[in-house]
Backbone as CSV, one residue per row, in Angstrom:
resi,resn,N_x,N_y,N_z,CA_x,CA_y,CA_z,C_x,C_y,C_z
1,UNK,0.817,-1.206,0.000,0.000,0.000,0.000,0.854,1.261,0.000
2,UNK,0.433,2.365,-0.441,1.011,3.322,-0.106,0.342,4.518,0.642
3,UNK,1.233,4.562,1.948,0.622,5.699,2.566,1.135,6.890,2.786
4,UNK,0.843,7.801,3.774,0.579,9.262,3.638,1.740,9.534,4.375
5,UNK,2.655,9.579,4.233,4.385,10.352,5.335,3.818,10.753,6.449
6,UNK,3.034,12.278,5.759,3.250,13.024,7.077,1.455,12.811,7.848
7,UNK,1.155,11.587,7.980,0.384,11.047,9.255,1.089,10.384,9.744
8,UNK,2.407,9.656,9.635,3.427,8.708,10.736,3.667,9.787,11.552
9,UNK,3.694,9.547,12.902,4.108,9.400,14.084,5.667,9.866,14.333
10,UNK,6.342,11.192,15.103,7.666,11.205,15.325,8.401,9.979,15.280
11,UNK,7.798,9.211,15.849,8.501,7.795,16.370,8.745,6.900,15.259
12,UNK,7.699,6.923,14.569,7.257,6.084,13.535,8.670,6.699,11.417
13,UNK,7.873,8.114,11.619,9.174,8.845,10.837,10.597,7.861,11.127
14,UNK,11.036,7.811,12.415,12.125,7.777,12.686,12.195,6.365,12.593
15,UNK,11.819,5.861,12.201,11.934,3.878,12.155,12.190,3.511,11.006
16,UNK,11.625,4.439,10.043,11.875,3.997,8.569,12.667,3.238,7.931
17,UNK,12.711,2.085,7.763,14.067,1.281,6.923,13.747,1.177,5.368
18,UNK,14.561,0.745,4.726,14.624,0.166,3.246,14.172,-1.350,3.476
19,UNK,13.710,-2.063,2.744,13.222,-3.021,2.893,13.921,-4.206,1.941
20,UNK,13.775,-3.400,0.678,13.801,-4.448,-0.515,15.370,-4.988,-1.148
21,UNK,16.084,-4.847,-0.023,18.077,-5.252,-0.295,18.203,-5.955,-1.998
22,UNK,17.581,-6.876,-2.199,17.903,-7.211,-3.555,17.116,-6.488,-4.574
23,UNK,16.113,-5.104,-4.109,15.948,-4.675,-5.593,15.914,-2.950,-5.261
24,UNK,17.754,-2.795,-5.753,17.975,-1.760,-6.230,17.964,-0.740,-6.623
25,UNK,17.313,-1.342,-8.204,17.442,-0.804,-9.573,16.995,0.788,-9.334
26,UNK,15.681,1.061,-8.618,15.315,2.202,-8.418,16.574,3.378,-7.977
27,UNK,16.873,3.147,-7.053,17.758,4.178,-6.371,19.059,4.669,-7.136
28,UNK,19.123,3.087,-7.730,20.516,4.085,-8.691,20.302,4.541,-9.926
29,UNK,19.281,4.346,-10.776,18.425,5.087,-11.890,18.324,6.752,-11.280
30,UNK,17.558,6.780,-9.621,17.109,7.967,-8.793,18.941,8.581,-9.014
31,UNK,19.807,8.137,-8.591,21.702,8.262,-8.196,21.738,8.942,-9.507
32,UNK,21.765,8.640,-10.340,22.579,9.023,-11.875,21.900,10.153,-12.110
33,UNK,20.521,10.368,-12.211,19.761,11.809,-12.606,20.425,12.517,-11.420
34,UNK,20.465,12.562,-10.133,20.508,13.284,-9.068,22.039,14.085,-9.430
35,UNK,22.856,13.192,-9.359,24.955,13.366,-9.894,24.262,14.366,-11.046
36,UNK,23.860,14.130,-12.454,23.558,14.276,-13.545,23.331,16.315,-12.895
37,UNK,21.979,16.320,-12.260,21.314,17.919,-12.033,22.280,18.489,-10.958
38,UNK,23.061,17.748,-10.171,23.863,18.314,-9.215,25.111,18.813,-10.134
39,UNK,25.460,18.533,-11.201,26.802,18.432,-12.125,27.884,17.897,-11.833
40,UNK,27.960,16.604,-10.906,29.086,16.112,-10.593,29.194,15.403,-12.256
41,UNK,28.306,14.869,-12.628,28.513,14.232,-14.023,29.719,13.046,-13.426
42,UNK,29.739,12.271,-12.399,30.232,11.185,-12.027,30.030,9.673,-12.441
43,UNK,28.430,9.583,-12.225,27.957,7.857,-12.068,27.719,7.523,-13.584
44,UNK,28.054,6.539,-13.960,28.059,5.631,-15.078,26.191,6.060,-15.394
45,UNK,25.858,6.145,-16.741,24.571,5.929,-17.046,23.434,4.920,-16.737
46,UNK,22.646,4.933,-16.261,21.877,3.924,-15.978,20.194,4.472,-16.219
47,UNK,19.497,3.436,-16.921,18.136,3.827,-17.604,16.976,2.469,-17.138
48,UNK,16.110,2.566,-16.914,14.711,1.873,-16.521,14.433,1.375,-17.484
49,UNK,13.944,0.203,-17.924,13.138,-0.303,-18.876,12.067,-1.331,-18.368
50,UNK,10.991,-1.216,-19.540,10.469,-2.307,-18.535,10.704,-3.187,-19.901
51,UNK,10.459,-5.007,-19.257,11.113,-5.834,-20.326,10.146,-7.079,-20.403
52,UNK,10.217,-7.820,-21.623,9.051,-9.213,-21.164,9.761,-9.945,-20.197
53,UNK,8.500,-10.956,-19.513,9.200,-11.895,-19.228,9.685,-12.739,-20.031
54,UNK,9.332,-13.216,-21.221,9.814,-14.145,-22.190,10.990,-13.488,-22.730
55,UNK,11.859,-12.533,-22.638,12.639,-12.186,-22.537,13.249,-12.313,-22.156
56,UNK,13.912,-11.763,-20.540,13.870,-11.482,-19.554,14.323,-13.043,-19.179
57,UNK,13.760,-13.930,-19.416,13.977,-15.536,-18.673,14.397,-16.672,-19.911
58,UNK,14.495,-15.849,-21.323,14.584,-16.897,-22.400,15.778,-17.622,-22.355
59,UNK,17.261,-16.871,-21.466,18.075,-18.466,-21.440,18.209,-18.769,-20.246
60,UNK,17.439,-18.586,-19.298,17.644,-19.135,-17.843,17.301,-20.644,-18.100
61,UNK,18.497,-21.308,-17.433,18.448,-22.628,-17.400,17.498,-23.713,-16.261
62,UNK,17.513,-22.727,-15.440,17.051,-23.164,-13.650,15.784,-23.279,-13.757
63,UNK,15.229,-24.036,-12.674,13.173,-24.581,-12.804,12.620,-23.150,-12.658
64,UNK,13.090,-22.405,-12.513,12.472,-21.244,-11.752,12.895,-20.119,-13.171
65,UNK,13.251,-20.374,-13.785,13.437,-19.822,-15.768,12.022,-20.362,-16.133
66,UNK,12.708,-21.952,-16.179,11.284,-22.832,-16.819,9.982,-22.404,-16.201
67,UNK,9.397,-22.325,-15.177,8.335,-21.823,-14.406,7.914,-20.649,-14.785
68,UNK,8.866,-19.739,-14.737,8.966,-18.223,-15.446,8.501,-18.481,-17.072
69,UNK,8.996,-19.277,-17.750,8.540,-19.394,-19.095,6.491,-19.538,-19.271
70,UNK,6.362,-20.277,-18.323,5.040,-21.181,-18.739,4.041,-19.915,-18.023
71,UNK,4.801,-18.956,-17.297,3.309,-18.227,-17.125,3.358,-17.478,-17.571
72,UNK,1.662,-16.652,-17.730,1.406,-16.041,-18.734,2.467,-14.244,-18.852
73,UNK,3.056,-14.503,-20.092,3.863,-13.195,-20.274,3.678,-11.708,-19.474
74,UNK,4.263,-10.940,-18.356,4.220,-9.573,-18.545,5.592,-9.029,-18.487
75,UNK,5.478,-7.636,-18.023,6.253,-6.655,-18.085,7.186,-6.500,-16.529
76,UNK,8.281,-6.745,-17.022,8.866,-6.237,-15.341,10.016,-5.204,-15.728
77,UNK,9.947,-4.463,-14.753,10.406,-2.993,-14.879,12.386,-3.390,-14.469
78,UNK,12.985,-3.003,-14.968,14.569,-3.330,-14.900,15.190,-2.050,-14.693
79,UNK,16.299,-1.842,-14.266,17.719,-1.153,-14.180,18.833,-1.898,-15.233
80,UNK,18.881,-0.877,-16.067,20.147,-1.630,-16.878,21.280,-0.964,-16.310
81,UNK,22.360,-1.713,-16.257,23.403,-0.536,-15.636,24.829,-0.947,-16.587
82,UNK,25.439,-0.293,-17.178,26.784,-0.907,-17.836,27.623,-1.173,-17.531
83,UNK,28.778,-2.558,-18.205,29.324,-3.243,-17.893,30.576,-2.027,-18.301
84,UNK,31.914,-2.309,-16.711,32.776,-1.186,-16.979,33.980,-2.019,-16.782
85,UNK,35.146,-2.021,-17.826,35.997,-2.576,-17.221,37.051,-1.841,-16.790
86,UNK,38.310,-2.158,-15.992,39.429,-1.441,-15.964,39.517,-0.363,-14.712
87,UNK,38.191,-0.665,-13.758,37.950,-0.154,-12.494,38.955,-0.273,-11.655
88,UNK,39.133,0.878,-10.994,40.155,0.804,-9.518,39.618,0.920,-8.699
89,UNK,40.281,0.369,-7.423,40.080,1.201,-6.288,40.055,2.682,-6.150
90,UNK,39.327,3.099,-5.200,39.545,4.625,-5.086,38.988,5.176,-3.609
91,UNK,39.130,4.566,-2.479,39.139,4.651,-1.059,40.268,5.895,-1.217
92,UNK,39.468,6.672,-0.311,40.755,8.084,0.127,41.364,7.638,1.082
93,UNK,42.768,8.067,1.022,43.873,8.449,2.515,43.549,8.872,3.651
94,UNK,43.981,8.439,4.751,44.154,8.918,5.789,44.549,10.970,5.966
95,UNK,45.449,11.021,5.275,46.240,12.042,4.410,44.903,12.836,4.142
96,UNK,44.339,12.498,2.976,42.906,13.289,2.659,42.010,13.370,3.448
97,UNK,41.651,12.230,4.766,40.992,12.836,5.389,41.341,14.482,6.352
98,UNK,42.377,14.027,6.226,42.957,14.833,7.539,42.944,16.666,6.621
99,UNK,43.439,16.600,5.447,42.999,17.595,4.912,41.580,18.256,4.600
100,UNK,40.877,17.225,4.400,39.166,17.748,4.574,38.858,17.995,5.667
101,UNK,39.268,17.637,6.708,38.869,17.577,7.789,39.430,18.959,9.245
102,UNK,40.357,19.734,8.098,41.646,20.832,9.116,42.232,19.958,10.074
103,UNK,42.529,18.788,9.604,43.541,18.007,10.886,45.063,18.120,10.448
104,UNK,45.639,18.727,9.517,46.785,19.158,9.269,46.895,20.522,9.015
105,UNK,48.789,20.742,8.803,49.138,21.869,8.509,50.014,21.635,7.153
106,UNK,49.952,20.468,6.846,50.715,19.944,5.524,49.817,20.800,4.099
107,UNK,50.558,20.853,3.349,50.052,21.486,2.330,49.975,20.430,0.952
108,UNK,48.903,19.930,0.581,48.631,19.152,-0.780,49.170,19.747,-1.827
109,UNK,49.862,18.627,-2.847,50.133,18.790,-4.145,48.934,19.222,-4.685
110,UNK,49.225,19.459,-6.033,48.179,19.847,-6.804,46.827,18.754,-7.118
111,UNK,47.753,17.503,-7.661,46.892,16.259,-7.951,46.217,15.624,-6.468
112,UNK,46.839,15.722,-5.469,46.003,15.538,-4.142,45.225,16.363,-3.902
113,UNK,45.331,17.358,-3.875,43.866,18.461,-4.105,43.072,18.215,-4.501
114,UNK,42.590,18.155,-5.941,42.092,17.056,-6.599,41.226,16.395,-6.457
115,UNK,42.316,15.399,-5.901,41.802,13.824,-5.433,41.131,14.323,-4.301
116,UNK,41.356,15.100,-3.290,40.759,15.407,-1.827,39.288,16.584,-2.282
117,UNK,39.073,16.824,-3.401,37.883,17.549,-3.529,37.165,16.719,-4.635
118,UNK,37.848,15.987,-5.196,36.582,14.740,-5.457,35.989,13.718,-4.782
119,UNK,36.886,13.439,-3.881,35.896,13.050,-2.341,34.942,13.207,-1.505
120,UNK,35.614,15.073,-1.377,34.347,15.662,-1.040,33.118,16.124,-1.223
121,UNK,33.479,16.051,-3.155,32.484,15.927,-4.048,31.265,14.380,-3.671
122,UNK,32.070,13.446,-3.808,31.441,12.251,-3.549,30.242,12.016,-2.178
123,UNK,31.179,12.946,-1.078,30.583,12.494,0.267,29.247,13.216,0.182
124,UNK,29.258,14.643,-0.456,28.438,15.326,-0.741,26.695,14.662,-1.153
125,UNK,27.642,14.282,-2.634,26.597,13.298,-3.336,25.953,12.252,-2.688
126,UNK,26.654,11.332,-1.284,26.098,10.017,-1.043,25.642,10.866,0.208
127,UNK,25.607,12.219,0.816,24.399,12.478,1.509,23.053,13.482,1.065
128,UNK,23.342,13.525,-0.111,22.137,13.629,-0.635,21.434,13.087,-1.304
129,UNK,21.951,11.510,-1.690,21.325,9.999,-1.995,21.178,9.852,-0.789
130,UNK,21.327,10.318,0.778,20.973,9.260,1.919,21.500,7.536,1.655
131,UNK,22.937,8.017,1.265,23.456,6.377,0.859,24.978,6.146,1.795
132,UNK,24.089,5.437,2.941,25.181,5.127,4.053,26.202,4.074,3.604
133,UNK,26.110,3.417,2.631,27.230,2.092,2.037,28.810,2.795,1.155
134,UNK,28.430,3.974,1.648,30.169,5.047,1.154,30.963,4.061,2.438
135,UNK,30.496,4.118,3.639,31.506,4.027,4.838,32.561,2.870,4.542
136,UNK,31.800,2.210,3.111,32.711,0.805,2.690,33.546,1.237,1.678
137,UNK,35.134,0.861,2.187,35.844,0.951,0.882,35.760,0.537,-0.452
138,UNK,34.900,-0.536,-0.536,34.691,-1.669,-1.571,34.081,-0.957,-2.414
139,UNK,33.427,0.085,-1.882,32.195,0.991,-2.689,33.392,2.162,-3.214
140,UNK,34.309,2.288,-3.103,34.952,3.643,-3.659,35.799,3.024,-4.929
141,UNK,35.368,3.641,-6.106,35.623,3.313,-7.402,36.659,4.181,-8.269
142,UNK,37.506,3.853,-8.959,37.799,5.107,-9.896,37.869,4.391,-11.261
143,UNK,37.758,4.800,-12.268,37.823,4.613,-13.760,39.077,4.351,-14.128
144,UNK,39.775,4.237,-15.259,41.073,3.482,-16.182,42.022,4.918,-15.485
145,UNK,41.361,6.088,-15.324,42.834,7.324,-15.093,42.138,7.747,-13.938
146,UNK,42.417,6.549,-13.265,41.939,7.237,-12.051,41.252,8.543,-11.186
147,UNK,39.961,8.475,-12.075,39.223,9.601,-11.362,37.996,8.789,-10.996
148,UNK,37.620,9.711,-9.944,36.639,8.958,-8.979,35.442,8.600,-9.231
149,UNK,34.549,7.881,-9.514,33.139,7.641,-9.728,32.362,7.775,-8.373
150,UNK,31.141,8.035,-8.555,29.900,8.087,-7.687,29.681,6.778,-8.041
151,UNK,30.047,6.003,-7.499,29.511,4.067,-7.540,28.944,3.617,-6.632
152,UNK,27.729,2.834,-7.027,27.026,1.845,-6.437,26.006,2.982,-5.366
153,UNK,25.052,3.369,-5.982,23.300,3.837,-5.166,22.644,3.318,-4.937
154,UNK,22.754,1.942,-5.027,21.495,0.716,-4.296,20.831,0.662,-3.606
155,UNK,21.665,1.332,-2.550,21.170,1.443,-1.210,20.685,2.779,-0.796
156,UNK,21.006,3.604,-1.731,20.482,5.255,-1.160,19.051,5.227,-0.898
157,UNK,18.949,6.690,-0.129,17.875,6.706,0.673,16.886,5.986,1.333
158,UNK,17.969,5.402,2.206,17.952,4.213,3.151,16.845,4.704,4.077
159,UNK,16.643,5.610,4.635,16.041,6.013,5.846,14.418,6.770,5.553
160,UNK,14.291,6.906,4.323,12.939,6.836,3.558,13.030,8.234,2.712
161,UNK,12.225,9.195,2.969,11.709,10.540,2.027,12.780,11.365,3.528
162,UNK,13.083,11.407,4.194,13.356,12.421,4.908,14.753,11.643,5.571
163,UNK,15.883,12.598,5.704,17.068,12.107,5.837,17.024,12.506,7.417
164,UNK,17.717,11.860,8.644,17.481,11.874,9.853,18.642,12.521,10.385
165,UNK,18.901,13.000,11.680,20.204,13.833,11.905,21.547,12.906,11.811
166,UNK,21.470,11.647,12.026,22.714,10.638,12.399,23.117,10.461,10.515
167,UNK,22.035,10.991,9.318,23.106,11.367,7.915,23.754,11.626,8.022
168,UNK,24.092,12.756,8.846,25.322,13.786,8.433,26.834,13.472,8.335
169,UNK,26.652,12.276,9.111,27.573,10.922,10.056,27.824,10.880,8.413
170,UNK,27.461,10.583,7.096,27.892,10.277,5.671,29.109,11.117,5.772
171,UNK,29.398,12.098,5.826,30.255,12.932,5.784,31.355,12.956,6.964
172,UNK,31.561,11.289,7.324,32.616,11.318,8.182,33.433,10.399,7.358
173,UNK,32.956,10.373,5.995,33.571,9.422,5.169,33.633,7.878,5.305
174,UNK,35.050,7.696,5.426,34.785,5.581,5.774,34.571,5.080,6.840
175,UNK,34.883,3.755,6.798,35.248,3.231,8.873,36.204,3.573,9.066
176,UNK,36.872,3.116,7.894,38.962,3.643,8.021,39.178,4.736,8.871
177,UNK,38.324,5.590,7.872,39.074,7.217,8.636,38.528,7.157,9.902
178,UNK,37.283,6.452,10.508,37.058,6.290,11.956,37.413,5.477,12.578
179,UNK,38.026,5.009,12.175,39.578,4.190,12.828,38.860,2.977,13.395
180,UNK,37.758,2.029,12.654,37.109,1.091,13.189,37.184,0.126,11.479
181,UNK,37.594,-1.004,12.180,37.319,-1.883,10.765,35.691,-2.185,9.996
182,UNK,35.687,-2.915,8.895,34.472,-3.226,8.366,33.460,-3.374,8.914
183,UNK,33.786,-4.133,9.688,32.239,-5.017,10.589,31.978,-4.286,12.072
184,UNK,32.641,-3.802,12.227,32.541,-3.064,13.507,31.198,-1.966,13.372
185,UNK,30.877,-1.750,14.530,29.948,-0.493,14.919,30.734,0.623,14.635
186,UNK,29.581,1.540,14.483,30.518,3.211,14.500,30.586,3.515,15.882
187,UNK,31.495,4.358,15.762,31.950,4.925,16.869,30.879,6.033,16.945
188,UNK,30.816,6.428,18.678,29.327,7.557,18.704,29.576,8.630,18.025
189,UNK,30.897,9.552,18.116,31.103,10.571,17.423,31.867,10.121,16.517
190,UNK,31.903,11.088,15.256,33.078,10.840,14.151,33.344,12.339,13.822
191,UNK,34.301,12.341,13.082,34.533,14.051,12.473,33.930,14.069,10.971
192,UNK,33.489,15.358,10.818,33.046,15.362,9.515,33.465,16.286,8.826
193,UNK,33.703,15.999,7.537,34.457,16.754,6.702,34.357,18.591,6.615
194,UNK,34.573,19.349,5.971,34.486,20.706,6.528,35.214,21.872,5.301
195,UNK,35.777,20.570,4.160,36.084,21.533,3.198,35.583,21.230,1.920
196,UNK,35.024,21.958,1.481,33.881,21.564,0.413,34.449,22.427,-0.848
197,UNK,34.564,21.972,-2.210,34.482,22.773,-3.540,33.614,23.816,-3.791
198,UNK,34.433,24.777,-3.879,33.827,26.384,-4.371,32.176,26.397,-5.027
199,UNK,32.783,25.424,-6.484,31.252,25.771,-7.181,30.207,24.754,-6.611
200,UNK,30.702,23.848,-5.694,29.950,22.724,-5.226,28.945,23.482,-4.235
201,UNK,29.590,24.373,-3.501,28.762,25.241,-2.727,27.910,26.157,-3.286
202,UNK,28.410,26.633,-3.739,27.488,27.976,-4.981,26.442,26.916,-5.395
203,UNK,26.518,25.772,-6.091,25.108,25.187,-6.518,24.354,24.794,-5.768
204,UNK,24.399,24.193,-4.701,23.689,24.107,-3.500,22.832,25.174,-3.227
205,UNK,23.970,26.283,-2.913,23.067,27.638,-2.750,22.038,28.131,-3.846
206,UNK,22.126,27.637,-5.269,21.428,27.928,-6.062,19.875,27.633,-5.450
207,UNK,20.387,25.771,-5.648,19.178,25.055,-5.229,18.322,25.813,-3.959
208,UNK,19.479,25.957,-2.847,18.340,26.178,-1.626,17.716,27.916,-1.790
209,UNK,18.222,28.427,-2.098,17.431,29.886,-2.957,17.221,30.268,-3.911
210,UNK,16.223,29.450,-4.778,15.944,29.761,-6.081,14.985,30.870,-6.545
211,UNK,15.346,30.920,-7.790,14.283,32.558,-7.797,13.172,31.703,-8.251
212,UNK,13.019,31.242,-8.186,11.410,30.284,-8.691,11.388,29.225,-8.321
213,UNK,9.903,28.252,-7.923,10.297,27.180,-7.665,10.311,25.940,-8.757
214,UNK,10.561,26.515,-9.808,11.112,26.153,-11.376,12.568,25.386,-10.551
215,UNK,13.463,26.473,-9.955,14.864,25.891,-9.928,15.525,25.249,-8.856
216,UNK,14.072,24.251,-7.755,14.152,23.665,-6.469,14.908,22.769,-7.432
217,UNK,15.307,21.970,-6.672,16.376,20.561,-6.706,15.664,19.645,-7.219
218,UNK,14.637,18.983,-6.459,13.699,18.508,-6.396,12.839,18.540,-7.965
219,UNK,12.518,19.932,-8.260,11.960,20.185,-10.336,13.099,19.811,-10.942
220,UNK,14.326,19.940,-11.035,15.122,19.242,-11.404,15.605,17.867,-11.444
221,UNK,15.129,17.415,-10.137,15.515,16.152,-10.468,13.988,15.335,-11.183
222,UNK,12.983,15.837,-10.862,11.937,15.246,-11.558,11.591,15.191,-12.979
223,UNK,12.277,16.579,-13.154,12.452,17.183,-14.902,13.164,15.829,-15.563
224,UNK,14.228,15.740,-14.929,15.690,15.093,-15.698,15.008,13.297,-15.615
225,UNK,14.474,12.974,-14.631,13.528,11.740,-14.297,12.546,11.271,-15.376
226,UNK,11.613,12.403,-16.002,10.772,11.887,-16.506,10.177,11.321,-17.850
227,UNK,11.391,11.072,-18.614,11.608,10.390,-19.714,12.690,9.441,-19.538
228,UNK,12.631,9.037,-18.438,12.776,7.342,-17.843,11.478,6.406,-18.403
229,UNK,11.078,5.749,-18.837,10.014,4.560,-18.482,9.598,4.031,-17.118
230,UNK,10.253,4.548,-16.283,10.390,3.760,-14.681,9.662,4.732,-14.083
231,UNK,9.881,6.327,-14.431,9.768,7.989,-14.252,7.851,7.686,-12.919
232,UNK,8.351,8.191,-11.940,9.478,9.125,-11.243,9.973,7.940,-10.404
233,UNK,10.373,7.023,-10.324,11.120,5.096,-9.903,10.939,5.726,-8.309
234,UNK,10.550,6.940,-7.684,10.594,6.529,-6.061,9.320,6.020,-5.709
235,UNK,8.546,6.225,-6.710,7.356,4.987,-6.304,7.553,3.862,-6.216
236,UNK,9.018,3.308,-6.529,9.420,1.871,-6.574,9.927,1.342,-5.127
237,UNK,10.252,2.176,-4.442,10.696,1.891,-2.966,10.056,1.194,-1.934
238,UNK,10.606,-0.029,-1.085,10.102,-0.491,-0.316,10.199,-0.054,0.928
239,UNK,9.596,0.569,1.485,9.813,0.641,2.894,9.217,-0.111,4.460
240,UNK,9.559,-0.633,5.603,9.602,-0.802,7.014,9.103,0.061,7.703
241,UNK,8.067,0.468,8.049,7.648,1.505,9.355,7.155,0.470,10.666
242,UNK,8.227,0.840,11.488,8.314,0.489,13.033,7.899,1.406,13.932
243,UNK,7.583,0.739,14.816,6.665,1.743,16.295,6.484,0.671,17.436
244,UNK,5.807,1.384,18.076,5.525,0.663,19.284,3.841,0.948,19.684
245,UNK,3.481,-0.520,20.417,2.375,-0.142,20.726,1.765,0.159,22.251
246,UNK,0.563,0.093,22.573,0.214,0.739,24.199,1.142,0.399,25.019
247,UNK,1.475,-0.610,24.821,2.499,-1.085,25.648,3.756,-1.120,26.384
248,UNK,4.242,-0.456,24.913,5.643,-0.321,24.619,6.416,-1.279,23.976
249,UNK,5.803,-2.323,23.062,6.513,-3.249,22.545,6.787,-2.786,20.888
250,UNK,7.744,-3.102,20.747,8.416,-2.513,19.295,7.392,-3.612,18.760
251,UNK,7.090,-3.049,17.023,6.630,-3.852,16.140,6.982,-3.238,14.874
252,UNK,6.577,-4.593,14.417,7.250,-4.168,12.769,5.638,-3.863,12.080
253,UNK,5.596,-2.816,11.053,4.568,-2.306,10.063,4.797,-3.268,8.865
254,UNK,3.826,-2.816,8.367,4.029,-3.401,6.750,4.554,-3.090,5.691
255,UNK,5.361,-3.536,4.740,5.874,-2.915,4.212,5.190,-1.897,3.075
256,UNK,5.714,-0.683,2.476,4.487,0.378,2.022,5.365,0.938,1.172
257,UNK,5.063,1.571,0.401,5.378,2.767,-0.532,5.413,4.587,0.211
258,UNK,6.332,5.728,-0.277,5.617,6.540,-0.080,5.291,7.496,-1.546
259,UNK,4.607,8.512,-1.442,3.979,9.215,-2.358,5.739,9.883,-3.052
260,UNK,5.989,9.634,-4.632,7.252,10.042,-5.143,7.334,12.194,-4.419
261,UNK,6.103,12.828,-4.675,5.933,13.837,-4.031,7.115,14.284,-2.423
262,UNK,6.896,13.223,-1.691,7.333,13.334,-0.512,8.864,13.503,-0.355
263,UNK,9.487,12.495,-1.585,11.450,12.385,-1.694,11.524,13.580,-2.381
264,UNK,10.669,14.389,-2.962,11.183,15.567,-3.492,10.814,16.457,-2.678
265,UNK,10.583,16.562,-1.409,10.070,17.946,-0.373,11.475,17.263,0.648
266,UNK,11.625,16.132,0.549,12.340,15.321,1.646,14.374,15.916,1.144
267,UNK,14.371,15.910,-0.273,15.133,16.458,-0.841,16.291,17.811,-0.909
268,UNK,14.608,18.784,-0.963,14.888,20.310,-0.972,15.145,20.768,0.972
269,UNK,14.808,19.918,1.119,14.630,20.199,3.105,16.357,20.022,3.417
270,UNK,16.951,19.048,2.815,18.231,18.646,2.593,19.549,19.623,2.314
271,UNK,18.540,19.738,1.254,19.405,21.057,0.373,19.854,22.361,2.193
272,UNK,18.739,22.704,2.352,18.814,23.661,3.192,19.287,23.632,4.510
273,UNK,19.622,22.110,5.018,20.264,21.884,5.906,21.376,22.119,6.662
């Protein structure tokens, strides 16, 4: 079902999970337009289609192809995303944190500069996807000449239409730089970055004071969205709403949709943060 945001409950807002771990496709279709109107012009292209099933399952070998074959044909909506080869790593330094961060007095080369404001470019971007899976190195990408990609949005806007105060935590970058391995918990506090690109700021500011609301973030990203086939794909989102009842016993909700309307007010609120 899909229901109404703003009748949940403080409590309820704040429970919000992602639900649907193996289906994607939405968020990083949502990732690429978002990079795209922000002008990082980072993330690899990625487009919605919807496709047959007789398609879709014509060389699956497995009972569950065959099964897929025999019923009656429809349409399922896909993420195509392209095949890239010649990928690097691209996890930042210790070094770069410490420069984003005013924890030195060392002065960066030119090409570390760079590299330390396409990071911050990045961290930027994965908190305004609400995409907590940056904190993994595995997720930091760069292309054949090593420049950085916005990789892997699967998981963005984890926490539903409205990003919660413990986001901002995106912008403490990895575990690395919080000096905690993979699997570990975060630590309660972390530092967060603090030096941001010139025009990276100026567009922001565009967004959060526009002379019309022609030039919210939000009309932009819906503009650039809607000659997708998928268009506007945040209707595709699964979400978890948790609460508690008379009691006080946690429970789990059902899983729901919210109105695509809501990630674009949830968005511009962002912007202004």
């Amino acid at each position: 079902p899909t229901i109404d945001f703003n009748k949940l409950s403080s409590s309820e807002k704040r429970s919000i999970r992602r639900t649907e771990w193996e289906f994607q496709g939405w968020s990083e279709i949502a990732g690429y337009h978002l990079d795209k109107v922000l002008g990082f012009n980072r993330k690899p292209p990625i487009v919605g289609r919807m496709i047959s099933s007789s398609v879709l399952f014509s060389s699956d070998p497995s009972w569950t192809g065959l099964f897929r074959r025999l019923l009656p044909t429809y349409q399922a909506p896909m993420a195509l995303v392209p095949w890239i080869s010649r990928l690097n790593r691209g996890a930042p330094s210790i070094p770069i944190r410490n420069w984003l961060t005013f924890n030195t007095s060392r002065t960066l080369t030119q090409s570390n500069r760079v590299e330390a404001l396409d990071v911050s470019d990045k961290l930027v971007f994965d908190y305004m996807a609400d995409d907590h899976d940056t904190q993994g190195v595995q997720n930091w990408r760069s292309d054949h000449a090593f420049k950085l990609l916005h990789w892997d949005s699967g998981l963005g806007w984890r926490e539903g239409p409205y990003s919660h105060t413990g986001c901002l935590d995106i912008l403490c970058g990895t575990k690395e730089w919080k000096g905690v391995k993979h699997h570990d918990p975060n630590p309660p506090n972390c530092q967060k970055i603090c030096r941001f690109r010139n025009s990276t700021i100026a567009r922001l500011k565009v967004f959060g004071a526009p002379s019309s609301s022609k030039g919210r973030l939000s009309v932009e990203l819906r503009n650039s969205l809607k000659d997708d086939p998928l268009s506007p794909v945040f209707h595709w989102g699964l979400y978890r709403v948790s609460g508690t009842d008379k009691d006080g016993v946690k429970r789990e909700g059902p899983t729901v949709h919210f109105k695509p309307e809501v990630f674009s007010a949830g968005l511009d609120d962002k912007v202004n943060h």
